[in-house]
C-alpha positions in Angstrom: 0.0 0.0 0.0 1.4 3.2 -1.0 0.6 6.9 -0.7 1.5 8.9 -3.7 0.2 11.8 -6.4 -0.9 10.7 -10.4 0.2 14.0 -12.1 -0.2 14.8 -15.7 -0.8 17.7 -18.3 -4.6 18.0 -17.1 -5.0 16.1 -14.2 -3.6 15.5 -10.5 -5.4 13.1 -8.4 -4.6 11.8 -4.9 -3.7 8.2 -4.7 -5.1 6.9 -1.3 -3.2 4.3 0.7 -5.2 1.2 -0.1 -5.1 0.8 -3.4 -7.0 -2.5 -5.5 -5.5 -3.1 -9.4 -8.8 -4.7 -10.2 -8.8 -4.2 -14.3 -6.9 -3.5 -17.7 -7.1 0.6 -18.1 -9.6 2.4 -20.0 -8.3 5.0 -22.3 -11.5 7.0 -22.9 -13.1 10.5 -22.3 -14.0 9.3 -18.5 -11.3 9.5 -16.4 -12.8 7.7 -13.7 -15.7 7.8 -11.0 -16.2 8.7 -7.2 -18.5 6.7 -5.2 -20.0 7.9 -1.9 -20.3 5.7 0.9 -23.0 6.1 3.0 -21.7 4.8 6.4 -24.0 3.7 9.3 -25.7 6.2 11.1 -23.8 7.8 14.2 -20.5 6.1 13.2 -19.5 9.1 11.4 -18.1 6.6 8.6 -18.8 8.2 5.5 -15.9 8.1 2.6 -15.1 8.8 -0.5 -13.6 5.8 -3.2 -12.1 6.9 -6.3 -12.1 4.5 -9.3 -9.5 5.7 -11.9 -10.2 4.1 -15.5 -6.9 5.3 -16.7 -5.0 3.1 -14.3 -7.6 0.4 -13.8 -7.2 1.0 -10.0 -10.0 1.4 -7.3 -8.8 3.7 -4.5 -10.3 3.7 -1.0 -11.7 6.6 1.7 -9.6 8.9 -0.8 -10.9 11.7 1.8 -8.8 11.0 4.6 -5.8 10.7 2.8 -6.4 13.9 0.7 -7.8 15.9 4.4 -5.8 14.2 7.3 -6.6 16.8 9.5 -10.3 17.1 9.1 -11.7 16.2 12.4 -14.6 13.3 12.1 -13.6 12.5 8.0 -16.3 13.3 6.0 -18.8 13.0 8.5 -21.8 10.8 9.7 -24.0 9.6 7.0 -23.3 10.4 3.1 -26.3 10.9 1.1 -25.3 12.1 -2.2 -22.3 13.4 -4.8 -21.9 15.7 -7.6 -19.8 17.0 -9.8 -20.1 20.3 -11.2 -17.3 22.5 -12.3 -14.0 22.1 -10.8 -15.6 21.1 -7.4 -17.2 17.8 -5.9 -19.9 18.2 -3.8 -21.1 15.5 -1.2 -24.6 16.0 0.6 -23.8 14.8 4.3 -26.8 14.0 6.1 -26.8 14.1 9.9 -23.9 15.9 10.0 -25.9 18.4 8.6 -23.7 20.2 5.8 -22.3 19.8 2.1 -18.9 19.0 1.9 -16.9 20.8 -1.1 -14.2 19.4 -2.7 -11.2 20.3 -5.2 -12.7 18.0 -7.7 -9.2 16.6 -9.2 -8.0 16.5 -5.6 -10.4 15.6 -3.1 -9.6 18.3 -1.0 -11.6 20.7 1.6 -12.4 23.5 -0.1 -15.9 25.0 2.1 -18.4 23.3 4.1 -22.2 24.7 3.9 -24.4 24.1 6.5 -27.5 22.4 5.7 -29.9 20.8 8.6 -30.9 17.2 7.1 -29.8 17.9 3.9 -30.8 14.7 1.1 -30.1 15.7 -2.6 -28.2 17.9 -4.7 -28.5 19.0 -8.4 -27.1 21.9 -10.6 -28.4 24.5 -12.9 -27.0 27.6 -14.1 -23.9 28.6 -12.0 -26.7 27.5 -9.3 -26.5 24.2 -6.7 -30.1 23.3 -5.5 -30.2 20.9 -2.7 -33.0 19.7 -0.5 -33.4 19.4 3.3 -36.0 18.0 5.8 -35.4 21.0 7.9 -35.3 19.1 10.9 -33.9 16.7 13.4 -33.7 12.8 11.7 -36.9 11.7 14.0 -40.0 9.9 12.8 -42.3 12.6 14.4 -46.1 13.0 13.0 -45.2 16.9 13.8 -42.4 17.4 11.5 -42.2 20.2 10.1 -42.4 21.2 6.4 -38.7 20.7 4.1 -37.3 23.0 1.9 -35.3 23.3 -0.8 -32.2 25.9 -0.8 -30.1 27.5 -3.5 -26.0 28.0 -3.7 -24.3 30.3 -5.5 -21.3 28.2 -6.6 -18.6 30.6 -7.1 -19.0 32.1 -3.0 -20.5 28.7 -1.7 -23.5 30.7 0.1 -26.9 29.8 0.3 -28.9 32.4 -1.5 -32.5 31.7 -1.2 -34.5 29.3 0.3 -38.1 28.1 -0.7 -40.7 25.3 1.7 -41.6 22.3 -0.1 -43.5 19.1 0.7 -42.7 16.7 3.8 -39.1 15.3 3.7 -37.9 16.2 0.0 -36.0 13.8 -1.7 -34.2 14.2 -5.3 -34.7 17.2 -7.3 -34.4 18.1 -11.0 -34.3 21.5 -12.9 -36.9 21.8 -16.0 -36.7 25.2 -17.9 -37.2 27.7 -14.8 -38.7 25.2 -12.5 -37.2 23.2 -10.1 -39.3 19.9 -9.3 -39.2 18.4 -5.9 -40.2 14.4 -4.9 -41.9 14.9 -1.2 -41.4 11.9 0.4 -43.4 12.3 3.8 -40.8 9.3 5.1 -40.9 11.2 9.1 -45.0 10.8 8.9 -46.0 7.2 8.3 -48.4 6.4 7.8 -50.0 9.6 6.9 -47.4 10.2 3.6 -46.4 13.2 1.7 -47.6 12.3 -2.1 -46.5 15.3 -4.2 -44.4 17.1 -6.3 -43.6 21.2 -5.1 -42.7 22.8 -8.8 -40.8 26.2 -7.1 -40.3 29.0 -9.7 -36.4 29.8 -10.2 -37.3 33.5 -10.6 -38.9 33.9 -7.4 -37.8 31.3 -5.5 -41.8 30.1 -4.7 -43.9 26.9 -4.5 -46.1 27.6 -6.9 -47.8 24.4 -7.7 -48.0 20.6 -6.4 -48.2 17.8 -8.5 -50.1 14.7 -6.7 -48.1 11.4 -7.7 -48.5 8.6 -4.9 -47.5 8.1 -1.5 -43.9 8.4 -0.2 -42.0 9.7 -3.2 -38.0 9.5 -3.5 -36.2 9.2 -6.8 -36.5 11.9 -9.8 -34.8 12.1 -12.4 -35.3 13.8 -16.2 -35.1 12.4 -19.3 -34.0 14.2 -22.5 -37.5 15.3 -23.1 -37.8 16.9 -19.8 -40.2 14.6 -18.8 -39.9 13.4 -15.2 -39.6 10.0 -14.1 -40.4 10.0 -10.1 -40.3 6.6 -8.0 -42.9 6.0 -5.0 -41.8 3.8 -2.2 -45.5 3.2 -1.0 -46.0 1.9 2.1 -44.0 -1.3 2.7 -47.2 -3.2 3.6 -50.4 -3.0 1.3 -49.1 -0.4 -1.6 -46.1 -1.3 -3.5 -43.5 0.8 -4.7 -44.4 2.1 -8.4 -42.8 4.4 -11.5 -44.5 7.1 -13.0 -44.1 9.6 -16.1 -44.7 12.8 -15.6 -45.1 15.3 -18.3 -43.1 18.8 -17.0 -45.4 21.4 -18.7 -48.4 19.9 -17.9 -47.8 18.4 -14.7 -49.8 15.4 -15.9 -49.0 11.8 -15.2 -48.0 10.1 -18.8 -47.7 6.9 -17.3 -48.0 4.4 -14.6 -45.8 1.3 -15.3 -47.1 -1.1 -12.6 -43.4 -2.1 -11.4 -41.2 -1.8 -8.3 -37.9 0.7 -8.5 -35.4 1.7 -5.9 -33.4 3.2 -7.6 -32.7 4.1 -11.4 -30.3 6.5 -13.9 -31.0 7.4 -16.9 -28.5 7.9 -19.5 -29.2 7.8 -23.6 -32.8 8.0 -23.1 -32.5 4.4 -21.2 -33.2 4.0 -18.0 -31.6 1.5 -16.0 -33.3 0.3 -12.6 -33.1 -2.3 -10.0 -35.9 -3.0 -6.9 -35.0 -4.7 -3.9 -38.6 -4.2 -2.5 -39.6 -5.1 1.6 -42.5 -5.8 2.9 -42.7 -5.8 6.5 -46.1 -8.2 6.5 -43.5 -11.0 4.6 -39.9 -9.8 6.4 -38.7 -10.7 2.9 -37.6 -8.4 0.0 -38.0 -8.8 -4.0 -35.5 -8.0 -6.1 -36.0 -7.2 -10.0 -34.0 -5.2 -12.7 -34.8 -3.8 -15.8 -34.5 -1.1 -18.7 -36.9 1.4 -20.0 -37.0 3.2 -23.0 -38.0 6.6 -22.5 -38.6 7.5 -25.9 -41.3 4.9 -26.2 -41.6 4.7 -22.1 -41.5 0.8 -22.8 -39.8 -1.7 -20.5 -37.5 -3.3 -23.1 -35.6 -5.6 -20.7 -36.6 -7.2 -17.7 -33.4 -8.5 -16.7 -30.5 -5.8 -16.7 -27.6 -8.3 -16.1 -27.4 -11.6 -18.0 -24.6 -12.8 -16.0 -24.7 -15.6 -13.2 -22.5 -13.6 -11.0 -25.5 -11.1 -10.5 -26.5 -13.3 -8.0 -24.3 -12.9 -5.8 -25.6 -9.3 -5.0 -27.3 -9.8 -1.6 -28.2 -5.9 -1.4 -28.5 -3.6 -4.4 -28.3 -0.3 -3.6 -26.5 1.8 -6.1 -26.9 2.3 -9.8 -25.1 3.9 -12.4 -24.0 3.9 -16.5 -20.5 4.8 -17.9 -21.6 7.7 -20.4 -18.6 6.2 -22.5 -18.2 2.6 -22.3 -21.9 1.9 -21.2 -20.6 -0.3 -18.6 -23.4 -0.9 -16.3 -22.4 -0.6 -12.5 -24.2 -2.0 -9.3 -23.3 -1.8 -5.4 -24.4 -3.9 -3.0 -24.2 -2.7 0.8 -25.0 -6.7 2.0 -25.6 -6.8 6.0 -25.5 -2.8 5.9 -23.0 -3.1 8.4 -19.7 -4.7 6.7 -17.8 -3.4 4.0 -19.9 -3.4 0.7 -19.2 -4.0 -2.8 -18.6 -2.5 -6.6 -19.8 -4.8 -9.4 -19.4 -3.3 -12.9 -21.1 -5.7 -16.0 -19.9 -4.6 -19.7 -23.1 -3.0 -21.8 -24.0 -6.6 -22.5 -24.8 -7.5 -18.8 -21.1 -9.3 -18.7 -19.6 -9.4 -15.5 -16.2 -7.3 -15.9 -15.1 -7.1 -12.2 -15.8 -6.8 -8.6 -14.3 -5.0 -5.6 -14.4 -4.4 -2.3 -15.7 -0.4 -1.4 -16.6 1.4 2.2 -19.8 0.4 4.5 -23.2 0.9 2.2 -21.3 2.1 -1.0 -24.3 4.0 -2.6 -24.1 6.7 -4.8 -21.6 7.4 -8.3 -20.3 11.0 -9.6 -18.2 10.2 -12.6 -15.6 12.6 -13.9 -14.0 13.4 -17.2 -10.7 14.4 -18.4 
């Protein structure tokens, strides 16, 4: 194990200490990806991996090695990363602030403080993230989230706008910003809604009713918004839906359990791994949709054996060059998880070892 510095004409990336040569090197557009691990909550265990395609080498909790002095690491419970610009940004959730990073480096550049922050996204020299505005606590009196907005050049929030019950993931369409409202702190009595809040006045101006317990939203090239319900974990099941940006009008209902999904060249790519607390068991299922025809056109993902070996989906994600389709699994939730990555066929490729509940990808390029 070796601590060193990659340095070239463009880029300079810390090498972190425990290094894994798990593949031949890539030489395309995409230098590489980071992947967020979640950590358990109150163990203050989040980190940061870095997978470098040029070198074909998977570098562990990169953060620490690239901020030794940072007291606590990262911080207790990661939640999502981003790149955009020169800088990462990484959504830490109880510790209540976004982490931003030198992108090519890893390192501290500002934290902004954000109570229960969940989601990030990017629009115009803008960062919009969303926040439950509260303490992490099922509580039938939680109060209503909101959704804030960065200026990424002095790393200040801006403005801030209230949204729906526990917000979730976000996406900017023309001047609006749509918002999934989860309701998650409220059982049983859900959020089921959509808050569209006007980027010129920084106002909810509409809500768009969906189903219970709303999480994952994401848009296509069309603009349309594709919006995941969780339901209930008893008597409703988790569901897609299609909905139309402009008219705020539900396209489609597709009948199917997702988790989680990306989209990239107007496919999207999903995985369930749906519980049910009256069975103790949970369901897993993968798929592709074509969101040009909003068809499922594959109901199996991965064609490979070695997909079962994934006790615990959990992340998703697509290699914008290669197509390479990656999946983590977090297994118990409390050891070290994994990073499978399948070739655009559903091949298996490779497999490593990442942090505790490796969850979610922000590829870089060079």
């Amino acid at each position: 194990m070796i601590t060193l510095l990659y340095n070239c004409a463009q880029d300079n990336y810390i090498l972190d200490e425990e290094d894994d040569t798990i593949t031949n090197p890539e030489n395309t557009n995409v230098k590489g990806f980071y992947l967020l691990n979640e950590g358990n909550m109150g163990s203050n265990s989040a980190t940061i991996d870095f997978m470098d395609f040029t070198l074909g080498v998977y570098r562990k909790n990169i953060y620490a090695t690239a901020n030794p002095t940072m007291v606590k690491e990262l911080g207790d419970v990661g939640n999502d990363i981003k790149v955009y610009g020169n800088k990462l940004y990484a959504v830490i959730n109880v510790s209540n602030f976004i982490e931003v990073m030198d992108v090519k480096t890893a390192k501290h550049i500002a934290t902004i403080p954000l109570e229960n922050g969940r989601y990030i996204t990017f629009a115009n020299g803008k960062a919009y993230a969303s926040s439950y505005a509260g303490p992490v606590s099922i509580d039938p009196n939680s109060p209503l989230g909101k959704v804030v907005e960065i200026d990424t050049l002095n790393l200040s929030i801006t403005r801030e706008a209230t949204v729906g019950y526990q917000p979730e993931e976000l996406e900017v369409v023309g001047n609006k910003l749509f918002v999934a409202n989860s309701g998650g702190y409220k059982p049983p009595n859900y959020d089921n809604t959509i808050s569209v809040v006007d980027l010129n006045t920084f106002k909810e101006t509409d809500k768009i009713e969906v189903a219970i317990n709303l999480h994952r939203l994401k848009k296509d090239s069309q603009g349309d918004l594709y919006v995941t319900s969780r339901g209930d974990y008893k008597t409703i099941s988790s569901n897609l839906y299609v909905i139309n940006s402009e008219t705020y009008q539900i396209k489609k209902t597709f009948n199917l359990p997702v988790s989680n999904f990306t989209i990239d060249d107007n496919k999207l790519y999903y995985y369930s791994n749906e519980f049910n607390y009256n069975t103790g068991n949970s369901t897993k299922s993968y798929g592709v949709i074509d969101t040009n025809s909003e068809e499922v056109i594959n109901n199996t993902l991965i064609n490979d054996s070695e997909l079962n070996n994934i006790k615990t989906p959990y992340g998703i994600a697509i290699n914008p060059q290669t197509k390479d389709i990656f999946l983590t699994d977090v297994g118990d939730y409390v050891s070290m998880g994994f990073v499978y990555c399948f070739d655009k066929n559903g091949t298996f490729k490779w497999k490593t070892t990442a942090g505790n509940i490796p969850a979610h990808f922000a590829f870089i390029y060079k």
